[in-house]
N, C-alpha and C positions, 0 to 999 in steps of 0.2 A: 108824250110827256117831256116835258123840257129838262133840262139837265143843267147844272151849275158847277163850276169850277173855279178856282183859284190862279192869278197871272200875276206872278212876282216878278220884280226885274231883277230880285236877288244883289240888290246892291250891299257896299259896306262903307265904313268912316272910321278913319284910325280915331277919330273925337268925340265922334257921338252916338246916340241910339244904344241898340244892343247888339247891333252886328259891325264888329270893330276888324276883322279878318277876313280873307277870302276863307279861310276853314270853318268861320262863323258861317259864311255866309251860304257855303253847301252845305254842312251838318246841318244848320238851323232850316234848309230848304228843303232836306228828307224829313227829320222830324217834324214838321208842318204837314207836308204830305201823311205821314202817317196821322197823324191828328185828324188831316182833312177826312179822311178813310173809315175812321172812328164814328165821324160825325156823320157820315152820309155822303158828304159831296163826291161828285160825280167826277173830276179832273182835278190834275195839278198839270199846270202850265208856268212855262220859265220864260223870259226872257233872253235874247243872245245880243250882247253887243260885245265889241272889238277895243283893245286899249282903253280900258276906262275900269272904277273898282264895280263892276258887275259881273253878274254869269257870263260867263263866254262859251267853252268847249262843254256841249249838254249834253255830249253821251255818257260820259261815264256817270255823270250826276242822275239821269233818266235812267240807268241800267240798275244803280244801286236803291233808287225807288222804289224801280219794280220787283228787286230780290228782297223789302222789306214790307213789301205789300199785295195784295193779292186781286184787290178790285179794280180800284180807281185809273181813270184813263191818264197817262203822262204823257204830255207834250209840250211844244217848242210854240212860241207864239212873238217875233218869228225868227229863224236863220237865215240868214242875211247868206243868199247864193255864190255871192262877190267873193266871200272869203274860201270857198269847199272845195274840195277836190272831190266830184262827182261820185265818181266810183270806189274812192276810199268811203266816202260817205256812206255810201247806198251797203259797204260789208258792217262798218260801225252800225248806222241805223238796223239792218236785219240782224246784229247779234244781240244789240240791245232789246227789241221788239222780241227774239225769241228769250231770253231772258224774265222779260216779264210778259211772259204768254198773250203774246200779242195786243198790247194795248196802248200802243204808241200812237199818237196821232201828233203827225209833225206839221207845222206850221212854217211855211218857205216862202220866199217875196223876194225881191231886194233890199228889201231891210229901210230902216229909217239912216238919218245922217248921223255918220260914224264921226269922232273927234279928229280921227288919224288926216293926214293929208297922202290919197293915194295909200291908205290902210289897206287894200285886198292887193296890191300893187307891190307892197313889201313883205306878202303873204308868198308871192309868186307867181300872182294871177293879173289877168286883162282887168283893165280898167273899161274895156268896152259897155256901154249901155245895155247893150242885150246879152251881154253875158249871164246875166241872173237867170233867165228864160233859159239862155240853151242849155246852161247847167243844169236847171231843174229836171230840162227835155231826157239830157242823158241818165241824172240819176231816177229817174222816174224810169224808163226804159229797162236800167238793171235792176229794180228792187223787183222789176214785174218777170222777170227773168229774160229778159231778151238776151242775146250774144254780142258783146260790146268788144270782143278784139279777137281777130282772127288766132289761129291756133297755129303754133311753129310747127314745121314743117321739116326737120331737116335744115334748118338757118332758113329759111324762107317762109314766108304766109301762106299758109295751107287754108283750104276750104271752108273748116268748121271755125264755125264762130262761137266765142267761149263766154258763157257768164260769170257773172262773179258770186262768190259763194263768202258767208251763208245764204240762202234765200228764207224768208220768212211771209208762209205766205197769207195775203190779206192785206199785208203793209200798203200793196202798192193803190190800193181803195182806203188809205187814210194819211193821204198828202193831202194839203191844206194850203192853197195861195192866199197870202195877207196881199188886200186890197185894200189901195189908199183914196179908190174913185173910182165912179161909175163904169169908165171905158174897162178898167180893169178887170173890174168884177166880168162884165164881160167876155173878158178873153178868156178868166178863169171857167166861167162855165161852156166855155167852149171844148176848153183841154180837158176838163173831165175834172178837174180837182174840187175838193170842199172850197166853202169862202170861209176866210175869218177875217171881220174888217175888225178895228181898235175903236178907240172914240177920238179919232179925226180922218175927215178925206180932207186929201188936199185937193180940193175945189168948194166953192160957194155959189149956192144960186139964191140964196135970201130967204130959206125956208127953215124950221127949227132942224138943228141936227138928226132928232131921229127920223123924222119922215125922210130928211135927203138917205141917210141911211135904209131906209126902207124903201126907198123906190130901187138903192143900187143893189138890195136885194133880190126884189121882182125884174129886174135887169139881167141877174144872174139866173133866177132860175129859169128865164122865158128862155136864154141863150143854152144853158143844159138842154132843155128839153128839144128845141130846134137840130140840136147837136144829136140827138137821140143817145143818149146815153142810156144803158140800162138799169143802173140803181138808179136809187134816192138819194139826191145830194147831201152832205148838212152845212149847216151854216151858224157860224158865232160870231158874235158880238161882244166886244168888252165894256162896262162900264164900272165908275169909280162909285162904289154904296160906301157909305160909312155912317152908322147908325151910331148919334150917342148915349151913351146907357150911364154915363159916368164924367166925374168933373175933368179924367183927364182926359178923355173923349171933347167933351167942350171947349180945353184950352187948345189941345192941338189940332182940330178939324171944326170950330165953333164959326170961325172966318170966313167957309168955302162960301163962294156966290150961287151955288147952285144954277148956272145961267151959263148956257153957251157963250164961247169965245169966236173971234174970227183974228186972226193974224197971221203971220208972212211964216212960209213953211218949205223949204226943202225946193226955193224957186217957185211957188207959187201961194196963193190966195186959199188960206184952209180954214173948215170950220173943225172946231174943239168941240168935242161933246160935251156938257154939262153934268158934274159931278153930283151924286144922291146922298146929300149931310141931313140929319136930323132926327128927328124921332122915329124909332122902327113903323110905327103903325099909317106914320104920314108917308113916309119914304116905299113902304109896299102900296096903297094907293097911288102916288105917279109911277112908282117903274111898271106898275101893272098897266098906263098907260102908253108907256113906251111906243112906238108904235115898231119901232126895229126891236125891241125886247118882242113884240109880240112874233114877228115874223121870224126871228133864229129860233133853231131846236137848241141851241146853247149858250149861257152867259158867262162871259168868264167876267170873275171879280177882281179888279187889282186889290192888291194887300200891299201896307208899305212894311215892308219884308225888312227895314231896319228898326221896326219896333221889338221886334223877335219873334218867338213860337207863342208863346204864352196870350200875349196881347191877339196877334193875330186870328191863334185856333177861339180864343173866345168871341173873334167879331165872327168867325165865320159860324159860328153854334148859333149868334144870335140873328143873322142875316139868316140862316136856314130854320129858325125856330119861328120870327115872325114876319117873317120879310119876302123869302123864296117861294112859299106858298100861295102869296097873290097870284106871280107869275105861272101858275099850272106847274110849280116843282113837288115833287113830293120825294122823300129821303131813297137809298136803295138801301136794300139792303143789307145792314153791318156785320164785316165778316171776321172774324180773328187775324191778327196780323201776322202774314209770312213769316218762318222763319223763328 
């Protein structure tokens, strides 16, 4: 059964919209979440970026979710590795996860391009390339419990090697590498991690977005399986629905092309996926074509999250009422809210 979620970038604007604060813009991202929870959906997923008026630091935001909610899956989509201090991360991530009874699914990459110049740099971190990777390697390592620093000894390093604590366990089967491209997705199924790509790779080979999406999918999961991994992967996919039901749905979203992009990305040549505007009943016959919606077990839906809760929790009732159901969704079950 396929599963549906929400991917806010939780932005804000002191001028316009309805989210004019950072306190707008977490308040209004719990209460959304709960909305989403109400209505069935499967996830709430946030965006992390650095220096800029969006979500940045998602744990305390992801913890206070999960003590106002009881189902729905929260997660990160994605944290940008550059910025974390591995093993602080990996105690945040397990206290937050045991907080909301295990249902974190974190989404980790190198992130997309930050505003800052040398932004993870003024954090107190390498700028190295492969620093994303080894960070992951290490906080992957602690969440799983392995022993990350020897134990003192008397002023000396003693023998036992000490984990970090809390551990919460399960967390460490719901990492999540965002993949910008095939080789990537690759490696991801190598390491063992979930995929979750966005709507763009940065590459083109001249095919519509979702098929290229869909092959770096069966790229990933031939590479799991080679790797012998013992679970079952998952795998998501984002795409932009916005169904209109109404004239102020037409004036602001009446524009979109609905048609892939290709342009200059982060040093290289990327395709953009193609946004889903229009009438619910046409819009569930092409996503139900998708051919990468067909292939993930999960879609997350961006929302623009400076419309507010109101506007939002009503697109997502009506993308889950006529629209989610083409794709093999069907609601979970709704539970009373936490708390």
């Amino acid at each position: 059964m396929k599963k549906i979620g929400f991917l806010s970038f939780g932005a804000w604007h002191p001028g316009g919209g309805m989210t004019h604060t950072g306190s707008d813009a977490l308040l209004q991202s719990l209460e959304l979440s709960v909305a989403a929870e109400e209505i069935g959906i499967d996830g709430a997923f946030f965006r992390v970026h650095h220096f800029a008026r969006q979500l940045a630091s998602p744990f305390p935001l992801l913890a206070a979710i999960g003590a106002r909610t009881s189902r729905i899956e929260i997660g990160t989509g994605v944290i940008d590795m550059r910025y974390e201090s591995p093993l602080y991360m990996a105690e945040t991530a397990a206290a937050a996860d045991l907080l909301a009874g295990g249902r974190l699914q974190l989404g980790v990459s190198r992130g997309s391009p930050e505003p800052a110049w040398h932004g993870a740099e003024a954090f107190g971190y390498s700028m190295d390339p492969g620093e994303a990777r080894e960070k992951t390697s290490l906080f992957r390592a602690a969440i799983a419990g392995s022993g990350v620093v020897a134990a003192d000894a008397g002023g000396r390093p003693g023998n036992a090697m000490l984990a970090v604590q809390p551990q919460s366990p399960g967390l460490a089967d719901r990492i999540w590498w965002g993949s910008g491209s095939r080789e990537t997705a690759v490696w991801a199924g190598e390491q063992g991690m979930n995929l979750m790509s966005s709507t763009l790779l940065l590459e083109d080979t001249r095919v519509p977005f979702d098929e290229l999406q869909a092959e770096q999918i069966q790229l990933f999961r031939d590479a799991w399986v080679k790797a012998g991994h013992p679970r079952e992967p998952r795998v998501s996919v984002s795409r932009s629905v916005i169904p209109i039901t109404s004239d102020l749905d037409l004036r602001l979203f009446g524009g979109d092309a609905n048609e892939d992009q290709v342009g200059w990305l982060d040093g290289a040549i990327s395709r953009f996926g193609r946004s889903y505007t229009g009438e619910p009943d046409r819009i569930a016959e092409e996503l139900a074509e998708d051919a990468a919606v067909r292939a993930a077990d999960t879609v997350l839906l961006t929302v623009p999250s400076q419309l507010g809760v109101d506007y939002n929790a009503a697109m997502l009732a009506t993308i889950a009422r006529d629209i989610a159901p083409a794709i093999g969704w069907a609601p979970a079950n709704v539970a009373e809210p936490a708390g």
